[in-house]
C-alpha positions as CSV (number, residue, x, y, z in Angstrom):
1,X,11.2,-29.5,3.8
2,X,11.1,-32.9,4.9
3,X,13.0,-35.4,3.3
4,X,12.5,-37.5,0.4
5,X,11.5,-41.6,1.9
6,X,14.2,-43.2,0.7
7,X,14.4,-47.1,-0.1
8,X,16.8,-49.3,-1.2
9,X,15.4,-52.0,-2.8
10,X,17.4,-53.5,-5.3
11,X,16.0,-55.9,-8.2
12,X,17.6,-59.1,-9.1
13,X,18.7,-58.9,-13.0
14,X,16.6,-61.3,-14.5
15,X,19.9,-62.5,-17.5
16,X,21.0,-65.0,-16.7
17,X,25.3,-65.4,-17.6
18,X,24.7,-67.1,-20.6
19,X,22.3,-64.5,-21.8
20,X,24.4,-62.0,-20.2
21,X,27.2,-63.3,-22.7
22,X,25.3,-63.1,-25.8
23,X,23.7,-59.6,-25.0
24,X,27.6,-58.3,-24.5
25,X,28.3,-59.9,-27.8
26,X,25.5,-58.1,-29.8
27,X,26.3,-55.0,-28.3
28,X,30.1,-55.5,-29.2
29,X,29.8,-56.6,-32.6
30,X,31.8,-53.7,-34.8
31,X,30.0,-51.2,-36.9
32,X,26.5,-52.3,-35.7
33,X,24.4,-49.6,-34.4
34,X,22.1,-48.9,-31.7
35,X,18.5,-48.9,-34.3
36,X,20.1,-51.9,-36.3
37,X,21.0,-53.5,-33.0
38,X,17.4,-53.3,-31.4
39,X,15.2,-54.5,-35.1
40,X,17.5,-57.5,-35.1
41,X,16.2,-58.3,-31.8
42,X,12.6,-57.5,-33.1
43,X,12.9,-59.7,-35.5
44,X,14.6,-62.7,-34.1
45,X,13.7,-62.5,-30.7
46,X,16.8,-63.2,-28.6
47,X,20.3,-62.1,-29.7
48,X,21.2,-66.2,-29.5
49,X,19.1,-66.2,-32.7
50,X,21.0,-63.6,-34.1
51,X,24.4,-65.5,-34.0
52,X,22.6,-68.4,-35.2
53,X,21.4,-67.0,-38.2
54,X,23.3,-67.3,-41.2
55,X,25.1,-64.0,-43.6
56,X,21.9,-64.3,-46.2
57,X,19.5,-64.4,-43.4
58,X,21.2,-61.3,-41.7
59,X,21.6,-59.5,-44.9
60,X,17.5,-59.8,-45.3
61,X,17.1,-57.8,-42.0
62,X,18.7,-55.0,-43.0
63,X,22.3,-55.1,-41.7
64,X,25.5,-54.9,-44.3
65,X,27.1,-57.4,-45.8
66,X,30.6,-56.6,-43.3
67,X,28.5,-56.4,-40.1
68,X,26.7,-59.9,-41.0
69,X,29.9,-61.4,-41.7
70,X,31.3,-60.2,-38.0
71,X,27.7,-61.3,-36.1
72,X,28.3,-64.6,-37.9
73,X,31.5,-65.0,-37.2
74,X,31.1,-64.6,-33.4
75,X,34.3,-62.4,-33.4
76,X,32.3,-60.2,-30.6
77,X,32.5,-63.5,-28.0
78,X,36.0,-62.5,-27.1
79,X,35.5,-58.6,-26.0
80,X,32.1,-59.8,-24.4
81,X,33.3,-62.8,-22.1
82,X,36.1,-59.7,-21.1
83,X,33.1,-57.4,-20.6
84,X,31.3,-59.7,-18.4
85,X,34.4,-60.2,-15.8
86,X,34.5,-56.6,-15.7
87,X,30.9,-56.7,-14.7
88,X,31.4,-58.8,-12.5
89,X,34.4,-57.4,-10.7
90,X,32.9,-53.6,-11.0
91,X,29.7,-55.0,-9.1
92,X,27.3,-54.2,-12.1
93,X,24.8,-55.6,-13.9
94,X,23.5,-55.4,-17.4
95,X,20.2,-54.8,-18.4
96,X,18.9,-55.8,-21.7
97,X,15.8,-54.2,-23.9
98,X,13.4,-57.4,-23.5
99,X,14.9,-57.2,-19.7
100,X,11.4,-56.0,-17.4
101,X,14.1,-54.2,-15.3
102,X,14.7,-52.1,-18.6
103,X,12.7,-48.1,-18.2
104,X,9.6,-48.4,-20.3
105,X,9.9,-44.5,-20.9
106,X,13.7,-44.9,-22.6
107,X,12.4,-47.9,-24.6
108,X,10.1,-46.0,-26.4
109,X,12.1,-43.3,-27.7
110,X,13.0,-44.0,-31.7
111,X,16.8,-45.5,-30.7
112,X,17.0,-47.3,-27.6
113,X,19.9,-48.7,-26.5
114,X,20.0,-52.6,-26.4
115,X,21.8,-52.8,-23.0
116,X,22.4,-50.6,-20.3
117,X,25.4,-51.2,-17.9
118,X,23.9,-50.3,-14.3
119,X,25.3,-50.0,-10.7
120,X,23.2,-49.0,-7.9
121,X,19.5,-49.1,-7.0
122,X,17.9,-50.5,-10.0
123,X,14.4,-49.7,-8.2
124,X,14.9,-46.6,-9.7
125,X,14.4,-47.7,-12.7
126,X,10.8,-47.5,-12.5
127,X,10.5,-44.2,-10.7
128,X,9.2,-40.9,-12.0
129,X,12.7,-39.1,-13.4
130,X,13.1,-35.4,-14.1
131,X,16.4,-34.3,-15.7
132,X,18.0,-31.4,-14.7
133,X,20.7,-30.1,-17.4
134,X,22.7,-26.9,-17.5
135,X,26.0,-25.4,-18.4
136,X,29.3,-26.4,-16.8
137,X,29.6,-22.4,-16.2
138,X,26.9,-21.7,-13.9
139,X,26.4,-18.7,-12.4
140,X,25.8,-17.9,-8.6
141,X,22.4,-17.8,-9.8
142,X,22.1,-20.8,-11.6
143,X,23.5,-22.9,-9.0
144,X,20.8,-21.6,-6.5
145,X,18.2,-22.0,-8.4
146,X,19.0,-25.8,-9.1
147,X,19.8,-26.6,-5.2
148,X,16.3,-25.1,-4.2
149,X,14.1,-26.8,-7.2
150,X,16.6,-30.1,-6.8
151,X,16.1,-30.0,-3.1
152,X,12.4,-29.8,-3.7
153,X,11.8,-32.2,-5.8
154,X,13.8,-34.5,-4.8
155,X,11.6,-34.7,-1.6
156,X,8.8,-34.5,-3.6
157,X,9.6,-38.2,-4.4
158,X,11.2,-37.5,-7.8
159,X,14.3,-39.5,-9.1
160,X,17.0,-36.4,-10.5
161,X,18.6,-37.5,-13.3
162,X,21.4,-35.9,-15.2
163,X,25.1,-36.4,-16.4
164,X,27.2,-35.4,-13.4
165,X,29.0,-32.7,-15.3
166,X,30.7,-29.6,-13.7
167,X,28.5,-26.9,-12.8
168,X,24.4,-27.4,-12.5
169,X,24.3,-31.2,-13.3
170,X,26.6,-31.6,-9.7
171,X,24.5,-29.3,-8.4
172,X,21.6,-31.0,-8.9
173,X,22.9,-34.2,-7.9
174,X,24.3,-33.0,-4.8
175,X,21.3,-31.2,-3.8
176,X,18.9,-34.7,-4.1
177,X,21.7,-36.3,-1.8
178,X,22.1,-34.0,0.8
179,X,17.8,-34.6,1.2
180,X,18.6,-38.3,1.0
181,X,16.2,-37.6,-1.9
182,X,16.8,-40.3,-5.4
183,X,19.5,-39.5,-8.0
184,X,20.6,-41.2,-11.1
185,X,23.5,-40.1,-13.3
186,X,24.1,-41.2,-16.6
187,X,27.6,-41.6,-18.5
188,X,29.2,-40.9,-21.4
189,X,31.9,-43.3,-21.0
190,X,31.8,-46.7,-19.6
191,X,30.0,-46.7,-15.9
192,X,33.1,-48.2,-14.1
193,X,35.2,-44.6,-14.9
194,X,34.6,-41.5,-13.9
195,X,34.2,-38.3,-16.0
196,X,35.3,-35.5,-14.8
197,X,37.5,-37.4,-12.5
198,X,36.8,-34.3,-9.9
199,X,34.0,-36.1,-8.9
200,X,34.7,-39.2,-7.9
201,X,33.3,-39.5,-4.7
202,X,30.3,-37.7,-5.7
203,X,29.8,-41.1,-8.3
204,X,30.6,-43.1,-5.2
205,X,28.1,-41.8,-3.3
206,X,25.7,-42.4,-6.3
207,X,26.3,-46.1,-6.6
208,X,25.4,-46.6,-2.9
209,X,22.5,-44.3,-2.3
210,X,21.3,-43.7,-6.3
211,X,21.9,-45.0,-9.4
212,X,25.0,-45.0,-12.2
213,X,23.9,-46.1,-16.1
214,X,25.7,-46.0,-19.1
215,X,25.0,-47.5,-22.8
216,X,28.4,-47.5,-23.5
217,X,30.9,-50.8,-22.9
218,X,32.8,-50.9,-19.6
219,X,36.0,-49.1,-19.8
220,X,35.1,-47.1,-22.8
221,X,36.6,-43.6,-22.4
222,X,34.7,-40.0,-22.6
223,X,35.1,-39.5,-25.9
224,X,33.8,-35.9,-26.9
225,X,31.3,-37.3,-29.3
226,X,29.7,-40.0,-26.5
227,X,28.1,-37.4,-24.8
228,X,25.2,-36.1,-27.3
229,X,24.5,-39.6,-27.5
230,X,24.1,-39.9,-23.7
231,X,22.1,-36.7,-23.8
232,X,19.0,-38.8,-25.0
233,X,19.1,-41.5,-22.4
234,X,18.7,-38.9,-20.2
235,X,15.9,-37.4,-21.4
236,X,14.3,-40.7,-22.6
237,X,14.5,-41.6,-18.7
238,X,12.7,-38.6,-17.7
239,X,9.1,-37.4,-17.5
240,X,10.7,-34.1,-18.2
241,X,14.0,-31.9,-19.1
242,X,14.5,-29.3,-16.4
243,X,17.0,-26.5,-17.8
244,X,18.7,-24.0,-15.3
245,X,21.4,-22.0,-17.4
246,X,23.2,-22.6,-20.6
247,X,24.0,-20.7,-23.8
248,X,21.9,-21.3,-27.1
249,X,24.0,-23.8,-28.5
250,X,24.7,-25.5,-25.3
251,X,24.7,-29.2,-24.3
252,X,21.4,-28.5,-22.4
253,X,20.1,-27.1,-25.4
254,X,20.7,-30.5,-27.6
255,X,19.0,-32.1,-24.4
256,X,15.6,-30.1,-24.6
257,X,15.5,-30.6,-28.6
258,X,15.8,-33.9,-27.7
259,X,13.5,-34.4,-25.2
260,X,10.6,-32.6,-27.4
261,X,11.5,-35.0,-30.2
262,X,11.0,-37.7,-27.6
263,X,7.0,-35.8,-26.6
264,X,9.0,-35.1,-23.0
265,X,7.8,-32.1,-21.2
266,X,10.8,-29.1,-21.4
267,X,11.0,-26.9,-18.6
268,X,13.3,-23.6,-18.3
269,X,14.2,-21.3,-15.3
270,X,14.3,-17.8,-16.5
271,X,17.3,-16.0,-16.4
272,X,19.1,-12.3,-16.7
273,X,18.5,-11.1,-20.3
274,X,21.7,-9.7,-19.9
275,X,23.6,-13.1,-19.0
276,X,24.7,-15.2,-21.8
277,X,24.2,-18.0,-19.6
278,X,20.3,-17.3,-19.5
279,X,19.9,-17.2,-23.8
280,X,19.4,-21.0,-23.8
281,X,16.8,-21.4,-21.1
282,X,14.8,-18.0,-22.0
283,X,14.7,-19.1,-25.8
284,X,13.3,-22.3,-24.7
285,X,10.1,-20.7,-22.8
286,X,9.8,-18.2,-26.0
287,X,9.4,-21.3,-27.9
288,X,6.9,-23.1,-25.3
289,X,8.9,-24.4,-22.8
290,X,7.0,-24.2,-19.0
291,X,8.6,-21.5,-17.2
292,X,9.8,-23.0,-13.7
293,X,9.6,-20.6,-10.4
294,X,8.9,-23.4,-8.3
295,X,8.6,-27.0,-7.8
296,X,4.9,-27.4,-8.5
297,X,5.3,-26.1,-11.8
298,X,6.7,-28.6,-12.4
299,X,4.5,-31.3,-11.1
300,X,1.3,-29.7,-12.5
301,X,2.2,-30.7,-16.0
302,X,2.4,-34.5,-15.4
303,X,0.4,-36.9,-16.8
304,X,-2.1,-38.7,-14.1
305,X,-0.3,-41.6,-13.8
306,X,3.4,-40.2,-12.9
307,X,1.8,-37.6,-10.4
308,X,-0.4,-41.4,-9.1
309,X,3.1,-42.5,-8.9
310,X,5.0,-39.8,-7.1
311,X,2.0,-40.0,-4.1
312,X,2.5,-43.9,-3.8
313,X,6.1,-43.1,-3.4
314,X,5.3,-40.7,-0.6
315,X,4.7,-37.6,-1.9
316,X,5.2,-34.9,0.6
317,X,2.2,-32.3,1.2
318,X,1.8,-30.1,-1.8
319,X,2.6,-27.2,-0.1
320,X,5.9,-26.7,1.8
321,X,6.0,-26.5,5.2
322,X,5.6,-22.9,6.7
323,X,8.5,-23.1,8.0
324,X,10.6,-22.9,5.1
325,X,8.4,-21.0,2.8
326,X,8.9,-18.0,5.5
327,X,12.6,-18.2,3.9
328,X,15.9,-18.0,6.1
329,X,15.7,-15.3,6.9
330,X,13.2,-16.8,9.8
331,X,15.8,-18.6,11.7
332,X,18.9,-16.2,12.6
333,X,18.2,-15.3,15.8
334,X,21.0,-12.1,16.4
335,X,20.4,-8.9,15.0
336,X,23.9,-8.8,13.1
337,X,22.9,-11.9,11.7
338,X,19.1,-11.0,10.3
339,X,21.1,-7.7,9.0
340,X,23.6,-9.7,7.1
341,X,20.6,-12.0,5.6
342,X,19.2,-8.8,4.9
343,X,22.3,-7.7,2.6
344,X,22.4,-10.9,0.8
345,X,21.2,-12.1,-2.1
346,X,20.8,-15.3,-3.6
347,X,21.8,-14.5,-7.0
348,X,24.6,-12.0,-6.8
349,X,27.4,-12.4,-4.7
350,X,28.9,-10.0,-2.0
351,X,32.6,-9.7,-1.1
352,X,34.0,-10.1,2.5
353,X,35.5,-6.4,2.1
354,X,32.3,-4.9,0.8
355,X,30.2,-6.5,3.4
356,X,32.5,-5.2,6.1
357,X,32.6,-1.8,5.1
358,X,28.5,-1.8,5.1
359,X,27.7,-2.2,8.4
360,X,29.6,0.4,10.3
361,X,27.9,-0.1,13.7
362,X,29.5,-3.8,13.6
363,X,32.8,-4.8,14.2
364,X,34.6,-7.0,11.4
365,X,35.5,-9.7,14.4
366,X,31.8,-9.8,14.9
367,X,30.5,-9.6,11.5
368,X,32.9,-12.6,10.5
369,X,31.7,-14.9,13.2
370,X,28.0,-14.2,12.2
371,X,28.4,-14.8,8.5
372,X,30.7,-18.2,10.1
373,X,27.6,-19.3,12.0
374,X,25.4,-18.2,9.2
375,X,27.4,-20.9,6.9
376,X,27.0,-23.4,9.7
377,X,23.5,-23.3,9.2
378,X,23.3,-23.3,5.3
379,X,22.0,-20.4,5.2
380,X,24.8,-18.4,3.4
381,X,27.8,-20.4,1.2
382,X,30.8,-19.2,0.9
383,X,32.1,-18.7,-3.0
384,X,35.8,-18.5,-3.9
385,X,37.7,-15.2,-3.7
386,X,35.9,-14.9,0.0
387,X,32.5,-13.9,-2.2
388,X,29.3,-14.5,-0.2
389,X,25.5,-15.7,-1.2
390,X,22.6,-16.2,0.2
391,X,21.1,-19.6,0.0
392,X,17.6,-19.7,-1.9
């Protein structure tokens, strides 16, 4: 499938340092949430306002009588002219609510947060985002099913959004990047560390090609309870909440509920009845989810103007090219090999020993260097414990 047009266009922040400054200080005052945070600036405009006002005046709007002592105290100033060095040496910028850079999709959910700490191509702010969530235990299933609908609509001009996590959210990060498609990834911890710290060149990768955004200060630490909060930036980004595998009570799971509070569209791939992995996504279709085979089940549920959007962008032809739709098993040329991609399968995995012993009229030297070339060409992966797949 041809490959996503990929631009990198990056927006100037519009703050300027002094605004920068008092934005940091807002979002640093102690004990002052993210709602209390944004009807302050609803009410006085700018967050210079804010530290103008006085305890009484502060007090009116709703916050307590400790928070309005610490806004009017300016006690934040010191942790924010820190922040904005480490801005400044981590090469990011911030975006503020009022900010035109700032996703007019996340800003209407009920709790935006006031800033968001960004590296990377801030173009892709205004792009159409789909999340795609999952468990950190996917199955061989799972993960091929996210690299083909990833893959897809990734060139297909969609941004792919999720929280770089183990298992499907890498996936699905991985598999935009290999199409030079549009990614964005967002933290639970400040956006200048990396959590887990396996993946640390994948988040490099990100902040040159894709995007890295975080509501939380810079060098704040993954604690546990940051990442449900995260979960509903990344379905307030998104036009939709794509989920592959993950148990009832999953992660993925608070993400969906999430994303119907926010009036997103919730997609599910359907799974194994059998797997535990598949009880979060097939409860979500019982309950009205869109079940997702393919990527223009996806794209038939947009509203007009994101699907007006996606063609601006470049959307590929609707249907995918013949080509690929004939499925790999097209393209090996050798008879050992079409046997082989005759014997896998996508979604269950086959050991070296048991492939071996199932093709009698091959030797293992030249069964070996068929599934080798077969890798080569991305047509078969290679799982741990010499396990083999098929690629979807």
């Amino acid at each position: 499938m041809t490959g996503a047009v990929q631009t990198h266009e990056t927006s100037a922040p519009v703050l300027s340092p002094d605004d920068q400054l008092h934005w940091l200080a807002l979002r640093m005052v102690p004990g002052l949430g993210t709602r209390k945070s944004v009807l302050l600036i609803e009410q006085f405009r700018t967050p210079q306002a804010i530290f103008r006002a006085s305890r009484s005046e502060l007090e009116a709007a709703g916050v307590s009588g400790s928070v309005a002592q610490s806004i009017a105290s300016g006690c934040s100033f010191e942790d924010a002219v820190d922040q904005q060095q480490r801005l400044n040496q981590f090469g990011a910028v911030l975006i503020a609510v009022s900010d035109p850079l700032y996703p007019a999709r996340l800003k209407q959910i009920f709790d935006p947060p006031p800033v968001l700490f960004a590296k990377g191509r801030l173009d892709l702010l205004d792009s159409v985002m789909l999340a795609i969530v999952g468990t950190r235990r996917p199955t061989a299933y799972g993960i091929a099913a996210t690299e083909r609908l990833a893959t897809d609509l990734a060139a297909a001009q969609f941004t792919i959004v999720s929280g770089m996590a183990r298992g499907i959210d890498t996936a699905a990060h991985r598999a935009a990047l290999k199409v030079e498609g549009n990614t964005a990834t967002v933290f639970g911890c400040g956006v200048d560390l990396v959590y887990p710290s396996e993946n640390r060149k994948l988040a490099a990768e990100i902040a040159e090609k894709g995007l890295l955004l975080s509501e939380f200060p810079m060098g704040a630490p993954p604690y546990p309870q940051n990442f449900p909060i995260r979960n509903r930036i990344i379905s307030g980004l998104s036009a939709g909440v794509l989920v592959v595998e993950g148990a009832q009570y999953s992660g993925s799971a608070i993400t969906a509920r999430l994303a119907m509070d926010q009036q997103r569209e919730v997609f599910a791939v359907p799974g194994n009845i059998t797997s535990r992995m598949s009880w979060g996504p097939n409860l979500l279709i019982k309950q009205g989810a869109k079940l997702v085979q393919e990527w223009n089940d996806i794209v038939v549920e947009l509203a007009p103007p994101d699907r007006r959007k996606l063609i601006i962008a470049g959307q590929p032809q609707l249907q995918i090219a013949e080509g690929a739709a004939a499925g790999p098993e097209e393209s090996p040329q050798s008879p050992v090999k079409k046997a082989l991609m005759g014997k896998l399968r996508p979604d269950a995995p086959i050991h070296l020993d048991e492939l071996l012993e199932s093709f009698e009229y091959h030797s293992s030297s030249e069964l070996i260097a068929a599934l080798f070339d077969l890798e080569m060409q991305g047509l078969v992966r290679q799982l741990p414990g010499k396990n083999f797949v098929k690629v979807w």
